[in-house]
C-alpha positions as CSV (number, residue, x, y, z in Angstrom):
1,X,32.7,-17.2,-22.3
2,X,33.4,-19.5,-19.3
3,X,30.3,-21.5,-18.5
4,X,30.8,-19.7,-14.5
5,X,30.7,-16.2,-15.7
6,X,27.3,-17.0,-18.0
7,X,25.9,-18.7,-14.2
8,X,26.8,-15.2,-12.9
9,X,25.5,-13.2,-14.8
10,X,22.0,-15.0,-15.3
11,X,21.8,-15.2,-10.9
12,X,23.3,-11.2,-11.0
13,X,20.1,-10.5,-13.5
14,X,17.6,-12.5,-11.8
15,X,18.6,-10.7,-8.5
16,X,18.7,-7.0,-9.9
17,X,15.0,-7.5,-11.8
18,X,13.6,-8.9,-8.2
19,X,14.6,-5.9,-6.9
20,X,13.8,-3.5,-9.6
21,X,10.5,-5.4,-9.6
22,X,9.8,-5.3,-5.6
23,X,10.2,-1.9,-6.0
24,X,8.5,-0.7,-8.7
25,X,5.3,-3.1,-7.9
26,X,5.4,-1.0,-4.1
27,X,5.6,2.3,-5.5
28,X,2.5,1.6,-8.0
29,X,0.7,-0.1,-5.1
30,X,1.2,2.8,-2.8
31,X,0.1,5.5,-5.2
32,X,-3.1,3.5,-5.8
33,X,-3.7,3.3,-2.1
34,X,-3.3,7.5,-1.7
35,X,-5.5,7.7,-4.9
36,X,-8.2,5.3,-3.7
37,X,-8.3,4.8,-0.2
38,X,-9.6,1.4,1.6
39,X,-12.4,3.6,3.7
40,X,-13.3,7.2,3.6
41,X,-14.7,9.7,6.0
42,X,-18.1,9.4,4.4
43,X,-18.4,5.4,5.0
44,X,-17.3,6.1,9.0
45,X,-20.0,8.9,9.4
46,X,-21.9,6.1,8.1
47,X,-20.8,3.3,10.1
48,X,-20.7,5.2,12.9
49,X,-24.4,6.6,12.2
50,X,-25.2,2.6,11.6
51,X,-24.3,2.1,15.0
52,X,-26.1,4.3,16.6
53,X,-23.6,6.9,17.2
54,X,-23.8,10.5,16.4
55,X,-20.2,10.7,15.1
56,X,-18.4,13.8,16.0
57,X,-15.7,15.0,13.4
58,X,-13.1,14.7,16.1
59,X,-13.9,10.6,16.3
60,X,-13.9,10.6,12.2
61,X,-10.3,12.4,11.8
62,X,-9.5,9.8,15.1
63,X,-10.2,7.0,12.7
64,X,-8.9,8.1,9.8
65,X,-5.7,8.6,11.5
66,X,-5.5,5.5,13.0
67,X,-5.9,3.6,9.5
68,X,-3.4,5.7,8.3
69,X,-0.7,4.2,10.6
């Protein structure tokens, strides 16, 4: 095999395993943000309550939306 077509093939590899990797590492690290979110409703009541503020659920689902985004 010509030493150019061995070059191509390891650069063609370490492309296509980048990808695959880039991918698969989002995917994974989106699923674990839908399964354990960085805040819940629970820790704004809190926060909120913490603040002196007597959150309504409107202001919670106002929050939560705007992490969301």
């Amino acid at each position: 095999m010509p030493v150019g077509a061995i070059i191509g093939l390891a650069v063609f590899a370490l492309l296509l395993g980048g990808v695959l990797g880039y991918i698969i590492s989002r995917k994974v690290f989106e699923k674990q943000l839908k399964k354990n979110p960085p805040i819940t409703e629970k820790q704004i009541r809190t926060m909120l309550t913490m603040m002196g503020r007597k959150p309504s659920e409107k202001q919670v689902r106002e929050i939560m939306r705007g992490m969301q985004q």
